[in-house]
N, C-alpha and C positions, 0 to 999 in steps of 0.2 A: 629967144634969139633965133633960134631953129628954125621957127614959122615963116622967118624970111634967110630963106636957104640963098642967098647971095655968097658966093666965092669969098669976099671977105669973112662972112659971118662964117662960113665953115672954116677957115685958116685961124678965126679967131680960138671958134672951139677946140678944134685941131690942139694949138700951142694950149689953151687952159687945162685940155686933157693930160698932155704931157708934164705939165707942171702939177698936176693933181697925183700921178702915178710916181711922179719924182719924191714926191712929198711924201707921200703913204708907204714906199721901199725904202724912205729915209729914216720913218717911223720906226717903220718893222725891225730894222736893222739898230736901232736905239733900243727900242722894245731888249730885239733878242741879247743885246749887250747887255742890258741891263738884271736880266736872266742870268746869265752866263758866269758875270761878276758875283751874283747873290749866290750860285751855286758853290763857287771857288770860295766866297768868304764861310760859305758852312760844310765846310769836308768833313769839320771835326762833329760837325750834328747829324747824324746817319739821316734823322727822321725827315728833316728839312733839305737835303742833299740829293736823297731820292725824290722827295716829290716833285722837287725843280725840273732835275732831270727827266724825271721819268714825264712830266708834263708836255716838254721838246721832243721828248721820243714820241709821245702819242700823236703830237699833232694838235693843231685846231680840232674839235669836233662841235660843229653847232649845238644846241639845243632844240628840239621840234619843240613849236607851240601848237601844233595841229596834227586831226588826224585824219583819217580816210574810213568810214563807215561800211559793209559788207557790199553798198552800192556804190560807192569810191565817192561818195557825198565828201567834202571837207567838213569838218566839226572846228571851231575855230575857237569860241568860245570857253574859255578856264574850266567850267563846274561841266559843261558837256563833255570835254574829253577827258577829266576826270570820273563821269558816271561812267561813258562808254569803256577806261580803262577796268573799272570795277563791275561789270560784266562780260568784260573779256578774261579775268580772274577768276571769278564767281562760275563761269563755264571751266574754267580750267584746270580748278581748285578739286572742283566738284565732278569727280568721275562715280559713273555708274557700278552699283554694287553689284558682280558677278554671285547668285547665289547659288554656287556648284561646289559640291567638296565632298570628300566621303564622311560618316562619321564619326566623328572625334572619340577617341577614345581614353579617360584618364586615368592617370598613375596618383592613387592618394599616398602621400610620403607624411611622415611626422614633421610640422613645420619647424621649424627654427624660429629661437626669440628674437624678436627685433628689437632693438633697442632704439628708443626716443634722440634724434638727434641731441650732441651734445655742441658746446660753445665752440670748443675748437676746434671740430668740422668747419662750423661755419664760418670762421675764422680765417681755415684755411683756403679753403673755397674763397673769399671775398679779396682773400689777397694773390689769388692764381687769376682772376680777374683781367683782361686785355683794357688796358690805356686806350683812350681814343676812339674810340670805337660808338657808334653812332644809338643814341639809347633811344626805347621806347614811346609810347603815346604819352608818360608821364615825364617824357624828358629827364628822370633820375639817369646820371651817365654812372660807369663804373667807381670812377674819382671821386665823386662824395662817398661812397660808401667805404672807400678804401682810407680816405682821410675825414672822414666824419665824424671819427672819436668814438668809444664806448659806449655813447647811447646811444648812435645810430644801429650798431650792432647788438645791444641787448633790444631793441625792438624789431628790429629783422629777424630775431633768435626767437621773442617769443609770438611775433606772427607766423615761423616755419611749425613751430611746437603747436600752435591751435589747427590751421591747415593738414599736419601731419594725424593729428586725429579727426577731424573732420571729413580727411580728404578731398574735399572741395578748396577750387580753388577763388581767389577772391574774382570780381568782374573784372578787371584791370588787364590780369593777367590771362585774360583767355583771349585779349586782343590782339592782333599783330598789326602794323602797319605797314605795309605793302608799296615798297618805293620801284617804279620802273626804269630799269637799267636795259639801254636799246645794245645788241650785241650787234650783230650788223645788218646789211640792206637799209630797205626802206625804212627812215623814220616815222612813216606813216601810217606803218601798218603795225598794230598792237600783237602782230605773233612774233612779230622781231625784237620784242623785250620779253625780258626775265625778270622778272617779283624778285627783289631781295626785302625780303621779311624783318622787320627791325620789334624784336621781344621787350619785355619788360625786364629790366633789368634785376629788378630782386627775383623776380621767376628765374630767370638764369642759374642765381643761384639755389633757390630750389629744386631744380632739374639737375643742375651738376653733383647737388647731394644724392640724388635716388642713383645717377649712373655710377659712383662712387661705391655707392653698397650694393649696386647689382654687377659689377663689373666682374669682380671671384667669382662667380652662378657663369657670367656670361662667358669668361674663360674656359672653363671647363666643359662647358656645353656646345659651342661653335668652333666645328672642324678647322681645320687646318686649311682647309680650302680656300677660305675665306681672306682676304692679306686688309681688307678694305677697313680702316678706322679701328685699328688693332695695335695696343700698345709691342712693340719692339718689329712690326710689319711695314712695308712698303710698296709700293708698285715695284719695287725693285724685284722683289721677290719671285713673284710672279712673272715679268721678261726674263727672268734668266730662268727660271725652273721650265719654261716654252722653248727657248732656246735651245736649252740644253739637251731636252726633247725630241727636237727639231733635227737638230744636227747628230744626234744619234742613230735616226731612222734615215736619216738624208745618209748619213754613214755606208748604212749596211745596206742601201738600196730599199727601204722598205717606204710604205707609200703610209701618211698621218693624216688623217682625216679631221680636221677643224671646222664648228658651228661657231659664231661669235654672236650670241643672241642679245641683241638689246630691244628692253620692255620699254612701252609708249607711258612718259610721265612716272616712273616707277614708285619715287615718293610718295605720286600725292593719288596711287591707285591702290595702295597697300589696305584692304577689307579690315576696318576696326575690329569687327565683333570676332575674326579668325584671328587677329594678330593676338587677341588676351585670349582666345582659347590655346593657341600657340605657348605663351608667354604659360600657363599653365602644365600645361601636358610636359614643355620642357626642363619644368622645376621651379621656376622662379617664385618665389614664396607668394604667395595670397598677398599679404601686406601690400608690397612693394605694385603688385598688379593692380592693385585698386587707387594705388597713390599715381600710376602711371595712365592708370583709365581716367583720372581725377584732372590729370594734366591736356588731356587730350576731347574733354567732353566740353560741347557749349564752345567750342575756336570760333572767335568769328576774326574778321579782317576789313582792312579798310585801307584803299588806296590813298597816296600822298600822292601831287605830282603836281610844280608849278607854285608850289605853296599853297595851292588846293586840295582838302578832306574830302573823301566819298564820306556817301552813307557805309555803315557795317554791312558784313553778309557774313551767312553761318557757312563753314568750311563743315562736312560730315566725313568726307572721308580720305584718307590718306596720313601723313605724319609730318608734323609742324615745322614749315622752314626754319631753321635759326635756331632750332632748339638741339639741345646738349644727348638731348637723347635719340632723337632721332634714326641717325646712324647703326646705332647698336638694335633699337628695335628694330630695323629692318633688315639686319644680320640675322635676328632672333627668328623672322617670319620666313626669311630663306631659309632656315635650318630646318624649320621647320618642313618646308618643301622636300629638300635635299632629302633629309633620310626616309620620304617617301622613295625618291628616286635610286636610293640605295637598295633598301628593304632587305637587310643583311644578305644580300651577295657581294661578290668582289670582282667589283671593276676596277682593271688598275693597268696604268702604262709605266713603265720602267719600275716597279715597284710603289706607283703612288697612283690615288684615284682620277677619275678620267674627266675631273671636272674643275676648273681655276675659278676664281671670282675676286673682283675688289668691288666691293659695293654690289652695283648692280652689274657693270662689266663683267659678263661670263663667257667664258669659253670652256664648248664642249668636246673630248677629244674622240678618236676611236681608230684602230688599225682598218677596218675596215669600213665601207661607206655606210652598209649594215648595223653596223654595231655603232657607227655616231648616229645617224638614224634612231634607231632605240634609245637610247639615252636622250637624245633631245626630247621625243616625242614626252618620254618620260619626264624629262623636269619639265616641259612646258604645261601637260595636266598637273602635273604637282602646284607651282605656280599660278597657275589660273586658280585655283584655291582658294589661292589667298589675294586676289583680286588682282593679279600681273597680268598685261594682256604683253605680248610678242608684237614690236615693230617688225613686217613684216617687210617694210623697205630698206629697211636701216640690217638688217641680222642679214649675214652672208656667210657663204661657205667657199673653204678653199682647202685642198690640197698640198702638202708639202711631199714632193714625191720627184725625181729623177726624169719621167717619163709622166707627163700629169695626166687622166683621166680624159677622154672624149664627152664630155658632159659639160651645161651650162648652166645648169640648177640642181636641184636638190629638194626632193619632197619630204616635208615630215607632217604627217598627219593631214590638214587641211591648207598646210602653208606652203610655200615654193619660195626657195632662198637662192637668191644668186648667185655662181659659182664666181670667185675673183681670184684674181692675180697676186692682191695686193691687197693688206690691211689694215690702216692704224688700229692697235693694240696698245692701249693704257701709253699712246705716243709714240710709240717707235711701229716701225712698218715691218710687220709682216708679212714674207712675199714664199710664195710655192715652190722656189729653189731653196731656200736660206743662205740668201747673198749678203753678203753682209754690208756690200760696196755701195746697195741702194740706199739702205738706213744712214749710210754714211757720208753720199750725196747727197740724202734729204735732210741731216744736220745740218749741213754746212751752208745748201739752200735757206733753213731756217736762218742761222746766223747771220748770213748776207742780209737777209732781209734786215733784222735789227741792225747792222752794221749800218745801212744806208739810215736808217730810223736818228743816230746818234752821231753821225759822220758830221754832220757841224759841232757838235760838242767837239769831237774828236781831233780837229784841223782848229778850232779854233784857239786865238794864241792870248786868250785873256785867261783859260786855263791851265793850271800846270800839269806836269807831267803826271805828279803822282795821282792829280785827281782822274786825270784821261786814266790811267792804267787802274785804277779804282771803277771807274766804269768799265773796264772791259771784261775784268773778273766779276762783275755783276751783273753785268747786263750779256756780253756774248757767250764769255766760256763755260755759262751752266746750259746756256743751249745748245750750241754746239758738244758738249760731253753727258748731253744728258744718257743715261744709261749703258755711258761706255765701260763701264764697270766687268759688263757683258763682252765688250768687242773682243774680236782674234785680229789684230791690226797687219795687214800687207805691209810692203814697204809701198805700195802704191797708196794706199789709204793713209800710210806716214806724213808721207809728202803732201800729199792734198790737203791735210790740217797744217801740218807749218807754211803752206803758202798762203792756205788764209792766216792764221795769226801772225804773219810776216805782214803781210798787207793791212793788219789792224795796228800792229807797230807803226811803220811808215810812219802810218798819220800821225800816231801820237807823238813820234822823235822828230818829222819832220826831216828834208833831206838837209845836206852837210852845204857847208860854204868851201871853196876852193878858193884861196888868198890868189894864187899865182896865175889861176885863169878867169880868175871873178867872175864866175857862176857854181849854181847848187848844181850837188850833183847826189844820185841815187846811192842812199846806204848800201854796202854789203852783207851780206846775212851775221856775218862774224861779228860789224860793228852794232846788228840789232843787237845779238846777243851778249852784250857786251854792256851794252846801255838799257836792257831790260832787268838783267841781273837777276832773274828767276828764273825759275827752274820752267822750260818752255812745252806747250802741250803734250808731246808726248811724252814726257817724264809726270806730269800730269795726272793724265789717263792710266801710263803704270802704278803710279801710286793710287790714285783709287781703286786699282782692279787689285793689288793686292792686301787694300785693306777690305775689300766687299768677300776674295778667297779667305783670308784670316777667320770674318764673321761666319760666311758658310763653312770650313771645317770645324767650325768649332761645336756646331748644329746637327752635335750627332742626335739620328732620331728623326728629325726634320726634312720636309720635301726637298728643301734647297740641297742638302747633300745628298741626300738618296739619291737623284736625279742624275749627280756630278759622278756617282761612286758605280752605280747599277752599268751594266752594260747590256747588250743585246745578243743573245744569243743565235749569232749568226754568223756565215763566213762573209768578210768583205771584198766587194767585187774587185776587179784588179784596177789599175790605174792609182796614179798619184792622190793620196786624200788627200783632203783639206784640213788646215792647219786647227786642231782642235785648241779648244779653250784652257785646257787644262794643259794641255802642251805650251800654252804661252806661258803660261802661270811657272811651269816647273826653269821654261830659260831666262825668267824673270828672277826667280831664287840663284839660278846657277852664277848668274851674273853679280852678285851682292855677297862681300864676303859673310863668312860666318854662318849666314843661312846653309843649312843642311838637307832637309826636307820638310816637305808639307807639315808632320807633328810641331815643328817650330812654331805654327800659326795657337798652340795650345798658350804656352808663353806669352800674353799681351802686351806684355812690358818690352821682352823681345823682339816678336812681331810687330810692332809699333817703331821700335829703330829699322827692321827691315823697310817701311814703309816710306821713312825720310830718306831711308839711304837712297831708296828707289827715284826718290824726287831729284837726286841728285846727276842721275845716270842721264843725262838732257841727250834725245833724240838725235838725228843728223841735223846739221843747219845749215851743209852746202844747199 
């Protein structure tokens, strides 16, 4: 009609357009009711509840059918951007083996008997099992095995039992399928995905048996340092044993020297033939290493994407995504590091050593710039060992000090690290003052954002109250309070959170009707709090910080109390401190009958009514 561009025939398209876009916001708006409703009819189904929701929160996100080749070529074709995917893996998988390290030196110990798996190991394992959960090349999901009856399980018993002597593992299981998950940018460019590795599901349970019987070895042997994929540990742990750190030296005026080193690929760089020397020298029985070598020899992988298969390729070095052991083995090869880095001297800040880590996240600490200097330099050969190489864009240094240092960088060894202001730290922002007010603007920044993400759920009136106030405790108030366990809260910082969770009310209560002047008009704080009938964030916030103080006193022995108990041997400068943490904690008790002092937190049963009562105590809400 176009091609004769007549004034008519454009008024024509004009109106067909309008009537097209009327159509497709009519849709939409159909569509999303019809969402909306499905969500409200499954409150009481958590698993169906979230995924609606959380689908509206994310948004549309297309699918790429295409990709961009190293000369920005398009690849358009199914089986081509699925090769070109599996040599962008196949390079990625596959890092170069570092052959540097000093001499291994071993400890022959008397081994320990191992006993041949029994039924109800595997029993139990098969029923600790995750529902749902996306299975292997052979398509077995978790749910048959778990509801497959007796013989599915006495033949999965006695193929662990021939494996287990053998230790070879079948073909099946040395495969992974490699599905590409795009994080963000360009869809088109294959460094903007990430491999999530989908295992063989009876291998799972083979794998979770060996970490099973290596886990008492791996307790005893991986310091404390360590919080990452450790049973009764968290990130938690570690922001507040920094923290606490932090604001000690920030205290007395003394100046903290922070490295935060992060290794390029750290998983899939970890040097096989050091990790089982490793896994040796640290104890772990022969048995168990050969059945762990057994899991980790002959990996190949093969990309999915589009409902297109790659060919296989042989992964040689690093530690197998998705697998149960994983985690632990690479705890085991840092440890390994580490007590090079040690080498029986004593480095130690407030009575604990000078080095944090969850996973691969580390940070090195040191009073003086010298003395983190040595230390880094130090774990960094230690780690090149064992096949870690240093991001050397990504690893920064900074400062917690009064008066910060005239410097921009930082040399260690052949590297040069950035000096920063500011650094997310396992989520929360560490900054060179220890403000607390940043991390507490950049919550509430987080929050907003999700706020806007779910603000049609939130305003819309085909849902009820209690399901809107169900997403807010799921979806805002864990980001917004992540880690507030740790906060020392202003009354300015009070305020700034009840004005956002006042403004996430609103929506959900919607404003009042006024009979006499017939119009809405804007709730008052009193009647939020009136019609929310829960205990409102910062009653909250107290009650997780005094049940996270409970957990720590009760740690005696452990970094987290040391940390909280040690002080500094210094005089503090004059001027008004700042409001310490343990100071909040004790007007937190003062406030709650019956609480007496800190030893209360021994008493669980007790301590645990201090914690509700705590819930009870609701913030200002003018």
């Amino acid at each position: 009609m176009l091609q004769n561009s007549s004034q008519e025939n454009i008024n024509i398209f004009k109106e067909q357009s309008r009537q097209t876009n009327r159509i497709l916001r009519r849709e939409k708006r159909l569509h999303e009711k019809k969402k909306i409703e499905e969500i409200e009819r499954n409150r009481s189904n958590t698993r169906k509840f979230f995924k609606e929701s959380g689908s509206i929160k994310a948004g549309f996100k297309p699918q790429t059918r295409i990709l961009s080749d190293d000369f920005g070529n398009l690849i358009t074709e199914e089986k081509e951007v699925v090769s070109h995917f599996k040599e962008y893996f196949n390079q990625l998988l596959n890092q170069p083996v570092v052959e540097e390290g000093n001499e291994t030196i071993y400890y022959h110990t008397a081994e320990p008997k191992i006993e041949k798996p029994e039924r109800e190991e595997i029993d139990n394992i098969i029923n600790k099992l995750k529902n749902n959960r996306a299975p292997g090349e052979n398509n077995i999901v978790a749910e048959l095995l778990k509801k497959g009856g007796t013989e599915i399980r006495r033949e999965i018993m006695e193929m662990i039992s021939i494996i287990w002597d053998k230790e070879t593992l079948p073909e099946d299981w040395n495969t992974a399928v490699i599905c590409p998950i795009l994080k963000k940018g360009d869809p088109t460019k294959t460094k903007n995905y990430r491999g999530i590795s989908l295992l063989d599901t009876c291998y799972k349970v083979y794998s979770s048996l060996i970490l099973e019987r290596i886990n008492p070895y791996v307790n005893e042997i991986v310091g404390e340092y360590q919080s990452g994929f450790r049973k009764g540990k968290s990130t938690l742990d570690h922001i507040f044993t920094l923290r606490q750190i932090m604001a000690k030296f920030y205290e007395f005026d003394k100046e903290l020297h922070l490295i935060f080193i992060d290794y390029k690929q750290a998983y899939d760089s970890i040097n096989r033939d050091k990790l089982w020397e490793a896994l040796e020298v640290l104890g772990i029985p022969k048995k168990y290493v050969s059945l762990i070598k057994g899991c980790n020899n002959r990996t190949v992988c093969r990309v999915r994407f589009l409902q297109e298969m790659s060919e296989t390729f042989e992964v040689k070095s690093g530690l197998r995504q998705g697998d149960a052991l994983s985690p632990t083995l690479f705890n085991l090869a840092l440890e390994k590091a580490m007590r090079e880095v040690w080498d029986g001297r004593k480095m130690e800040i407030c009575g604990k050593r000078v080095i944090l880590a969850y996973a691969d996240d580390i940070v090195v600490m040191g009073e003086t710039r010298e003395e983190v200097m040595n230390t880094a330099s130090k774990l960094l050969k230690a780690s090149k060992t064992i096949g870690l190489r240093v991001n050397e864009e990504k690893t920064k240094y900074l400062v917690v000090a009064r008066r910060s240092p005239n410097t921009d960088h930082i040399t260690v060894d052949d590297y040069s690290f950035k000096k920063v202001e500011v650094f997310k730290y396992l989520g929360v922002n560490i900054n060179s003052n220890n403000d607390m007010h940043e991390e507490i603007n950049d919550r509430i920044a987080c929050g907003n954002r999700c706020y806007y993400s779910i603000m049609r759920l939130l305003k819309s009136k085909l849902l009820s109250r209690n399901s809107k106030t169900l997403l807010y405790h799921s979806y805002l108030r864990p980001i917004i309070t992540y880690a507030s366990e740790t906060w020392s809260l202003t009354k300015g910082d009070s305020k700034r959170l009840m004005t956002f969770e006042r403004k996430v009310l609103r929506n959900i209560y919607g404003p009042k009707f006024d009979a006499e002047s017939q119009t809405y008009e804007r709730r008052n704080n009193q009647e939020l709090q009136e019609l929310y009938n829960r205990p409102n964030i910062i009653a909250y916030i107290r009650s997780k910080r005094l049940e996270w103080f409970g957990h720590v006193w009760r740690a005696d022995g452990q970094v987290i109390k040391e940390v909280l108990i040690n002080t500094i041997n210094k005089k503090r400068p004059l001027g008004r401190p700042r409001t310490r943490w343990v100071d909040v904690i004790a007007q937190d008790i003062k406030n709650i009958e019956e609480a007496s002092s800190f030893d209360d937190a021994y008493d669980r049963e007790k301590w645990r009514g201090f914690v509700m009562a705590a819930m009870a105590l609701n913030g200002p809400i003018s």
